[in-house]
Steps between C-alpha positions, in 0.01 A plus 500: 500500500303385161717552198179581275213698566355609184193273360504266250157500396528689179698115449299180449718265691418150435583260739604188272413212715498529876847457713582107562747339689830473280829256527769522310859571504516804232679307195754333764611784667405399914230725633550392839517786729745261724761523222470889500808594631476790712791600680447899517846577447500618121706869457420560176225623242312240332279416263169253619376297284117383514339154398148418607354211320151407419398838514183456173197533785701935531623488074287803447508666946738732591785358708671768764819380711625683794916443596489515887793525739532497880642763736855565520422603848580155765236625738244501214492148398108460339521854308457431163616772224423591136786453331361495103153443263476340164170503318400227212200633342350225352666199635583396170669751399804336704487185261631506097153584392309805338201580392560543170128456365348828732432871396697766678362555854236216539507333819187342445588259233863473704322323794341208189843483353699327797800261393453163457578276834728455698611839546841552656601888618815515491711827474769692665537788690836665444695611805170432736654418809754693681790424721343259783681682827378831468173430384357217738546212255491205433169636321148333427262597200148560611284487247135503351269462204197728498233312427207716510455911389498615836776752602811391716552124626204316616550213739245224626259340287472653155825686562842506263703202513816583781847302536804531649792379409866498602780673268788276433904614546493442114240740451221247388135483610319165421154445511226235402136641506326349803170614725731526825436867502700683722459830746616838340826616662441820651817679381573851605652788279539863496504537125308669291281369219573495132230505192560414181310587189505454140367672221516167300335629135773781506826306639441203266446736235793720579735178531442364174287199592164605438244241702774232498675627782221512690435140512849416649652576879566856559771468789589800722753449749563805794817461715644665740900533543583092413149352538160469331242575730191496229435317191182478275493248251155598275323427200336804393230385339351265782590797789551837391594568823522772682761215710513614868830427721431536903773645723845458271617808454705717703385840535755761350763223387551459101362186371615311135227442296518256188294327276471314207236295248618150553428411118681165507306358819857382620460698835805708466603838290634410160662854378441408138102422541342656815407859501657656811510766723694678749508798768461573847218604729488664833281394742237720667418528848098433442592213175585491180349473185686462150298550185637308189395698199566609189528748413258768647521432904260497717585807709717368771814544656576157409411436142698278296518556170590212286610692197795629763610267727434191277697272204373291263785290403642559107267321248276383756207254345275381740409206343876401397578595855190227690320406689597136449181356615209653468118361549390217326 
């Protein structure tokens, strides 16, 4: 099922150069699917961690990664399950880069102010894959630039870019950026969907960080019991969002929600610099939407008001605080 239907055309998307064949070996570390071990047999929690390399021609595209298992059912060898989504929204926003020179909410100028190249993504997802036995591992990571404004995943000519690759036992997915597109898995799930949106002039405003937090990653992480079956890592100002989540939620079970303003660019939540927030969410039977704002809601069941379930650390200073590297 595609992980995002809404249209991107209020966004001008610029493709920076078209895709081209790509070698490398990601700073020395062996991208080699044949030295992905893979043995299935991993009983605990973990976190994955993502590298693709070369990834300029999709700086400034959306990148949307699906975590698929296979049956725990014998007889069932070929099914293919959901088992997790994680949404990068622009690409960039998964390298130590921000753009630092943009107004609040202007995607426009977002899509001309792409990082310089070679563009690395490289980021984590904390506690992303679950125990392999119960869940059909070992896992692979299917996953797609959109490269166009159209709605869902386009394949074929003029279609988003698709891969697939294998999840290590160590949790680490490797990738150079090639044109050996691959077939979407068609991964099952009974889950519901979950929607995300952001009233960014009033949270930024209510957290202390005026436009400046709007320009760095806003991470929100949803997990159920030990594992994190969505993540959105966005930059406000080049996609406002509303960021869409197909089939990961379990209708009627409580679901964690965090999320924090990654102010350093370091990829992880620094308690003394990162606004955050906390709470829980349960999921409906139909979907779920959640409504960050501050501080008048927006009428629903699920608002989340930043002035209550939010923290700006003491003496927070945004630009004491990061980003570290901003645009040139």
């Amino acid at each position: 099922m595609p992980l995002h239907e809404r249209s991107l055309g209020a966004l001008l998307l610029l493709t920076l150069g078209g895709c081209s064949a790509v070698v490398g070996d990601l700073g020395g570390v062996r991208s080699d699917p044949q030295a992905c071990l893979q043995g299935g047999d991993t009983e605990i929690t973990r976190d994955a961690r993502f590298v693709f390399a070369e990834m300029q021609a999709h700086s400034t595209h959306p990148t949307f990664l699906a975590l698929i298992g296979g049956s725990t059912n014998p007889a069932e060898p070929d099914r293919q399950i959901l088992r997790g989504r994680a949404l990068i929204t622009p690409s960039f926003a998964a390298s130590q880069y921000a753009p630092m020179d943009l107004l609040s909410s202007d995607p426009a100028r977002c899509a001309m102010a792409a990082p310089p190249a070679p563009l690395t993504m490289d980021f984590t997802v904390p506690s992303f894959l679950p125990a392999d036995t119960s869940n059909g591992g070992p896992f692979d990571i299917d996953f797609w630039c959109e490269t166009n404004d159209m709605p869902g995943r386009q394949t074929g000519m003029g279609g988003d870019h698709t891969w697939v690759r294998p999840v290590c036992d160590d949790g680490n997915v490797f990738f150079v950026h090639n044109t050996g597109f691959d077939q979407p898995v068609m991964a099952e799930t009974n889950g519901t969907d979950l929607t995300i949106t952001v009233d960014s002039a009033r949270v930024v405003a209510a957290l202390r960080g005026a436009e400046a937090l709007g320009r760095v990653p806003f991470v929100v992480q949803i997990t159920r019991q030990d594992q994190t079956v969505g993540y959105i890592r966005a930059i406000l100002v080049c996609d406002p969002g509303p960021y869409v989540l197909r089939g990961i939620l379990d209708a009627g079970t409580d679901h964690g929600l965090e999320a924090y303003f990654d102010v350093g660019l370091n990829g992880v939540y620094d308690p003394e610099c990162d606004p955050h927030c906390t709470g829980m969410r349960t999921a409906g039977g139909s979907g779920t939407t959640v409504n960050f704002t501050a501080p008048v809601g927006m009428g629903g069941d699920n608002d989340f008001d930043v002035t209550r379930f939010c923290q700006v650390p003491a003496g927070f200073d945004s630009a004491a605080c990061g980003p570290h590297a901003t645009a040139p």
